[in-house]
N, C-alpha and C positions, 0 to 999 in steps of 0.2 A: 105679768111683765109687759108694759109698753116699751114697744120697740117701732121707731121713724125709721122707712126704709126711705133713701134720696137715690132714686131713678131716674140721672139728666138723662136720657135717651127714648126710652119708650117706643121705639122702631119694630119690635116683634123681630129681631134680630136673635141669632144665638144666647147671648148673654140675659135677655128679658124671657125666652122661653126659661132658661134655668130659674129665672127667680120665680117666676111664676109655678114650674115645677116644686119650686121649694118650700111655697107659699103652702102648696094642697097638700104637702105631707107632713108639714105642722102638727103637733096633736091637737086635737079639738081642745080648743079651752087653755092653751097652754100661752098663748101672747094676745093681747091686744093690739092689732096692727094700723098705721097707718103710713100713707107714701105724700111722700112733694115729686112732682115728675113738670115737665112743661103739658100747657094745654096742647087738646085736639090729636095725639097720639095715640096710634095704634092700640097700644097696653091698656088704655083709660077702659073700653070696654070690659076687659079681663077682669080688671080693679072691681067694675060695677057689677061684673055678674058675681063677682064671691064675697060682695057687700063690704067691700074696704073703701075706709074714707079716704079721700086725696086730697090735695092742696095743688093746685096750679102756680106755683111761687119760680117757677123756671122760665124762660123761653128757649126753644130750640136752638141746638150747635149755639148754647151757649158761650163758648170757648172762642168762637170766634168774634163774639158781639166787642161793642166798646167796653172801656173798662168801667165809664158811668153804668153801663145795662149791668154789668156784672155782680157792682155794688149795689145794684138797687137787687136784683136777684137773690143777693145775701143777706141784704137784709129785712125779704121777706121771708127769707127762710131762717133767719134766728126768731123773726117773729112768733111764726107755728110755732120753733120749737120751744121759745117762753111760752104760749098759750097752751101746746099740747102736754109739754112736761113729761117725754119719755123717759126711761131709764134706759135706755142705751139706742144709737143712732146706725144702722148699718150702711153703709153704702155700698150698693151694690156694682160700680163701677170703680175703680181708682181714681181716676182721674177726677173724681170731686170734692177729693180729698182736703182743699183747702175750706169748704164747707163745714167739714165735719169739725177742723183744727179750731176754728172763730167758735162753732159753739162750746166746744171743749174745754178752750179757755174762760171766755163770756158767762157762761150758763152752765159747768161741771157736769155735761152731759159724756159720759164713755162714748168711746167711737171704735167701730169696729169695721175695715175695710175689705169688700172681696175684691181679689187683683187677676183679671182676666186677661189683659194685652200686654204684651212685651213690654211696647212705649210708657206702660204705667211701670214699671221699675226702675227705669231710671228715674221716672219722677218721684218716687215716693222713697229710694235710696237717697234721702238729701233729708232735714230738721223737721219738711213736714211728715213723713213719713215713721219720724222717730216721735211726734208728738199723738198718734195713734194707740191709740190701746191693744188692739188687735188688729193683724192682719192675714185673713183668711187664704192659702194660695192656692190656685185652682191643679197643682201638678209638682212633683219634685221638683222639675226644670226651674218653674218658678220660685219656688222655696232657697232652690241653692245658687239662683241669680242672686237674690236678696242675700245671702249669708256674703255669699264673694264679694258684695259691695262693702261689706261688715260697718253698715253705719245700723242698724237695724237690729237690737236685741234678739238675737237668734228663739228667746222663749216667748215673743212678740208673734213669731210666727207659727200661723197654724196649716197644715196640710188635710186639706176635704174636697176629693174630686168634685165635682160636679154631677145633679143627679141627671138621672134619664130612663123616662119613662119609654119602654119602647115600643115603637107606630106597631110591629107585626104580634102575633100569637105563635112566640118561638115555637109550641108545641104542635103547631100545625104548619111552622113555614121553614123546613129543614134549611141546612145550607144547597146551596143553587153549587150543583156537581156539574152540569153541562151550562157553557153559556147560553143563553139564547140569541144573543149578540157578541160570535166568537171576537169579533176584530173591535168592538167599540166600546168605548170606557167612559164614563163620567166624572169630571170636575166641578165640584160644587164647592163653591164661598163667591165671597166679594169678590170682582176684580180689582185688583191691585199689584202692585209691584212684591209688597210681603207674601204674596200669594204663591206666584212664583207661575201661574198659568203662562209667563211668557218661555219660562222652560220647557213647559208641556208641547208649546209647539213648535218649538225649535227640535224636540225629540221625534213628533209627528214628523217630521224631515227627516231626519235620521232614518228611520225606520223604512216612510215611503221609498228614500233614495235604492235602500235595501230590499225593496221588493216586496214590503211585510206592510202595507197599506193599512192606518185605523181610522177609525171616527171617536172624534173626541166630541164628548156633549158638555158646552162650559154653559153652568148654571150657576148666572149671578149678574147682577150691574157690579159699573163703577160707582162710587160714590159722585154725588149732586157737582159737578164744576168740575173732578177729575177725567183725564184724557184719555187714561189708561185703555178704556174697552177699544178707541178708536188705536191707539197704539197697538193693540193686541190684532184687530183686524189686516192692519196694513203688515205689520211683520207677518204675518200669515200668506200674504200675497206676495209679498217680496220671497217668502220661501217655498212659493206655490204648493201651498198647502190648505189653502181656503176648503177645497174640497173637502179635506179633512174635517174642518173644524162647524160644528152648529154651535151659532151664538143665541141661547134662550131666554138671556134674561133674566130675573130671581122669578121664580116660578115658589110658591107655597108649597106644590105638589112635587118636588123635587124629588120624592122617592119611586114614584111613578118615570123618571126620566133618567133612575140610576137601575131597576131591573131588567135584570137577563142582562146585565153589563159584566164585562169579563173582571173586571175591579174599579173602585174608586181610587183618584187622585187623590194624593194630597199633598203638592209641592210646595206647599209652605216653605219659607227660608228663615223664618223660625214661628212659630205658631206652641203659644203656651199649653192648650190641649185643645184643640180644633173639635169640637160637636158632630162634624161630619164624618168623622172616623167612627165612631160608633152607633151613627147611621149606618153606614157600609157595612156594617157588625148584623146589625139588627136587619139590614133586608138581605140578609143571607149570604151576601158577598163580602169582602174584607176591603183596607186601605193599604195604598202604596206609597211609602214616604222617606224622607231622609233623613240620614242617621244622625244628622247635626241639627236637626228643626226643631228640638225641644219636646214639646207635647209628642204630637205624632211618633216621634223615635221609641217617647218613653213608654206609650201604651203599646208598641208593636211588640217591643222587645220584652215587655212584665208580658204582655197575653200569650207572644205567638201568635197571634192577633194580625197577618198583614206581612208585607213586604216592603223591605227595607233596600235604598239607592245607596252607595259608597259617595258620591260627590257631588253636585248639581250640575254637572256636565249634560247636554243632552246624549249623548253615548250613554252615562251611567242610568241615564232615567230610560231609556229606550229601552235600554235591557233588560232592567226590573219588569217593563212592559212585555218584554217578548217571553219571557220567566212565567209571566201569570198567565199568558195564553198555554204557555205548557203545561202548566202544574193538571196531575191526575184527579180525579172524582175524591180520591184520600185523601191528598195534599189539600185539596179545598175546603174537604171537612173539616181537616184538624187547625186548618186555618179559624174557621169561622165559631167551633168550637170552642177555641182558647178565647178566641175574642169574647165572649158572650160569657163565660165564665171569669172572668175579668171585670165585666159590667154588673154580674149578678154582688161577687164579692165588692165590688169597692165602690158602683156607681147608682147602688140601690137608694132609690128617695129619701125612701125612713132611714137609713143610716145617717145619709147626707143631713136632713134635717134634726136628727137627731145631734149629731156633734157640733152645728151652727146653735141649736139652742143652746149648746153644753156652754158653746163661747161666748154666747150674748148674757147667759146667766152669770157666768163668772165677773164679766166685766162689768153686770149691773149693781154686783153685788160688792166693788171695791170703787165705787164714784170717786173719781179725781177731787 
């Protein structure tokens, strides 16, 4: 089976580790693979070391170029896919979803879409999204957004966590029962506003005022021309809470910056299954999150997996903090325990990979 996987990003961002995680658990011999991604990208390495061919037919944050760059864009990428002739088209983002609809129509290629970011349900709740063959959703959350819109054939949709391979050797890296940094926790994603880090330190306030002083490690930029990180610096000042807060930066080694932490953040204000919660799994400590965020709610509440906030209040989140400096050498085990058992059942590679082929086989095998 040839299968075109379209990568507009190629950042080595959460969603390009999973493909790439998805890529090695393939069965030998079972797809013929190739990607269209933009030049000079991070991923392009990865591509070369596991000998897949690519196409450079993108250019970066292509969404924001003119609409001539877009069309020329498109139609070097019906070009490949006249010349390459796959039987079915994955795209591993939503958002480039109108790519895949042109050659659908054009060229009777199947298209089959995985849907990672909030923002891509509304866009793909609308004709382009109903003109899809499949749509892969990375979480129930996202699964029963797309039903509630009901423009989307509820058997269009497919539910397949995300795989993940994990950084430690559970059998040698139990759960962390004492912190080693009782007062300081770590935050790791993007800065952004969906993030919700400016909760985090509005809670570091709360706290401080209280007498219960942390250190928050936020691990991550803002995105390229976003204000956000310097937004985030001055409200920290304005709530004399600087001291509290270390601003890192995206660090690769972000695991390294989350041990001996009392728990991982995850204040997403909605987040379809956030990657870093099952980091915080895997380096022996759990996630803290909210019970309306989507992803994060829904892995805490299937594993036991983590701790859950009532509202995005800084009081509510504050206290979820002061909760996980309590919790006993038990309570942390059976925290990080659920979680991890949660990750073996549902977010195992070969499974993962195993039901992406089930969907790409199906759909190559009823060509529009």
């Amino acid at each position: 089976m040839r299968v075109l996987i379209l990568e507009p990003s190629g950042q080595m961002w959460g969603s390009e580790r999973v493909l790439l995680e998805l890529i090695d658990a393939l069965p030998t011999g079972s797809v013929d693979l190739a990607v269209c991604c933009p030049p000079n990208v991070p991923i392009l390495e990865q591509f070369r070391r596991r000998s897949i061919r690519y196409y450079d037919c993108f250019t970066e944050d292509l969404h924001k170029k003119s609409r001539p760059a877009r069309v020329l864009a498109l139609l070097r990428f019906l070009a490949v896919v006249r010349k390459w002739r796959p039987d079915v088209i994955y795209l591993s983002q939503g958002g480039c979803a109108k790519f895949g609809v042109w050659a659908r129509k054009l060229l009777g290629v199947p298209v089959v879409a995985g849907v990672k970011l909030v923002e891509d349900i509304a866009y793909l709740s609308s004709a382009t999204g109903r003109q899809l063959d499949r749509i892969i959703c990375v979480s129930s959350f996202i699964r029963r957004k797309f039903i509630e819109n009901a423009v989307i054939d509820e058997h269009a949709l497919e539910l397949i966590y995300d795989p993940y391979v994990p950084h430690y050797d559970w059998s040698t890296t139990p759960p962390l029962l004492e912190p080693q940094h009782p007062d300081t926790f770590v935050c790791t994603a993007r800065l952004a506003h969906s993030k919700g880090q400016d909760l985090v330190v509005r809670a570091a306030s709360v706290l401080k005022k209280e007498g219960c002083p942390v250190t928050i490690r936020f691990v991550g930029d803002a995105e390229q021309g976003s204000p956000f990180g310097e937004t985030l610096s001055q409200l920290a000042d304005e709530l004399d809470v600087a001291d509290c807060c270390e601003w890192l930066g995206a660090r690769s080694d972000f695991f390294h910056y989350g041990e001996g932490c009392v728990g991982w953040l995850c204040p997403s204000r909605f987040d379809p299954f956030p990657r870093v919660m099952l980091s915080a799994i895997d380096s022996g400590s759990f996630p803290i999150g909210w019970t309306g965020s989507g992803g994060p709610a829904e892995f805490i509440s299937a594993s036991g997996g983590g701790l859950l906030y009532e509202d995005t209040s800084p009081e509510s989140i504050a206290s979820a903090m002061r909760q996980a400096m309590s919790l006993s050498a038990e309570e942390r085990r059976a925290l990080v325990e659920g979680g991890r058992k949660f990750i073996r059942e549902h977010c195992d590679p070969v499974r993962n990979a195993a039901g992406t082929l089930a969907v790409w086989a199906a759909c190559a095998n009823s060509k529009p």
